[in-house]
C-alpha positions in Angstrom: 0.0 0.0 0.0 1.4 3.5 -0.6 2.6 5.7 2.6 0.9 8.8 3.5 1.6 11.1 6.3 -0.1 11.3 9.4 -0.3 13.7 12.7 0.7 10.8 15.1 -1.0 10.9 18.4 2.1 11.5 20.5 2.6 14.4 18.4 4.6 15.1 15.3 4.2 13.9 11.6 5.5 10.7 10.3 5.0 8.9 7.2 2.6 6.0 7.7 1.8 2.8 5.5 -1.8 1.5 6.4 -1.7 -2.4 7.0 -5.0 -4.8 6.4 -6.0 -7.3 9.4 -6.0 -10.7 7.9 -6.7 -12.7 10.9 -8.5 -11.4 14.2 -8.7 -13.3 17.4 -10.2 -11.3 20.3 -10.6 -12.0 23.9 -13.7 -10.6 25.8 -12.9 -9.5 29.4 -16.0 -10.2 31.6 -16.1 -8.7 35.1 -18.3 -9.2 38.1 -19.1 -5.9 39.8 -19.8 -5.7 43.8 -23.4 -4.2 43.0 -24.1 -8.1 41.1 -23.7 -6.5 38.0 -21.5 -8.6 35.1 -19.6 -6.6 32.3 -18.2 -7.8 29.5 -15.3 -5.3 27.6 -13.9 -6.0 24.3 -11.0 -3.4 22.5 -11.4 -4.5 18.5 -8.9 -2.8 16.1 -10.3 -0.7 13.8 -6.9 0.0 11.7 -3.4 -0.4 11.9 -0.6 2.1 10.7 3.3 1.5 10.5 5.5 4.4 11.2 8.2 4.4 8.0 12.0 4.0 9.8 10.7 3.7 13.1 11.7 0.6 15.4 11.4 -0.4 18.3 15.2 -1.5 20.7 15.0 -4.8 19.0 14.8 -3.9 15.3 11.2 -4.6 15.1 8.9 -2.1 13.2 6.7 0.4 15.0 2.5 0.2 15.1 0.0 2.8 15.9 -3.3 0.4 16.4 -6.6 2.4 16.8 -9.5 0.7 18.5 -12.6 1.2 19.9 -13.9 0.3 23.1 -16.7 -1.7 23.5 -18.9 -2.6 26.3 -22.3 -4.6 27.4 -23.5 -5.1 30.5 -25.1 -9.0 30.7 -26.3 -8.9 34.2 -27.7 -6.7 36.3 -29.8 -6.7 39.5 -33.8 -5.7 38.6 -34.1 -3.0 41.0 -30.6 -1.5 38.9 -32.8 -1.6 35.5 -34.5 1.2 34.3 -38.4 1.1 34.8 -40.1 -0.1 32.2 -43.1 2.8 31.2 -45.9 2.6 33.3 -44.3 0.5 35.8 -43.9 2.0 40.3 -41.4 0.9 42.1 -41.5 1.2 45.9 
């Protein structure tokens, strides 16, 4: 794929080359809150840049990944939910 520049997050300009995910393989992190609530959290890529002549201390090449963050509660306690219309709680 051709380079193109890029404003990097850290700050700066560096000449990028865009490179396709092939193969994914994500791990969901579930977590069980103290108020009963469960919460699963998942960070997918969305793309993946490498910096032209940048490396890291072992000669391999440097990534900027950009994800998005992605979360769902699964379990909550009733009284936690919001009331359905029409519906009293006491």
């Amino acid at each position: 794929m051709a380079a193109r520049k890029m404003d990097l997050p850290m700050g700066g300009t560096a000449q990028v080359e865009d490179v396709q995910i092939v193969r994914r393989k994500e791990e969901v992190a579930e977590y069980e809150l103290d108020d009963g609530s469960v919460i699963r959290i998942a960070n997918p890529l969305m793309s993946v840049v490498r910096v032209q002549g940048q490396f890291d201390p072992m000669g391999n090449p440097t990534y900027f990944v950009f994800t998005q963050t992605v979360q769902l509660c699964v379990k909550s306690e009733d009284i936690m939910k919001k009331p359905k219309e029409n519906e009293v709680r006491n």
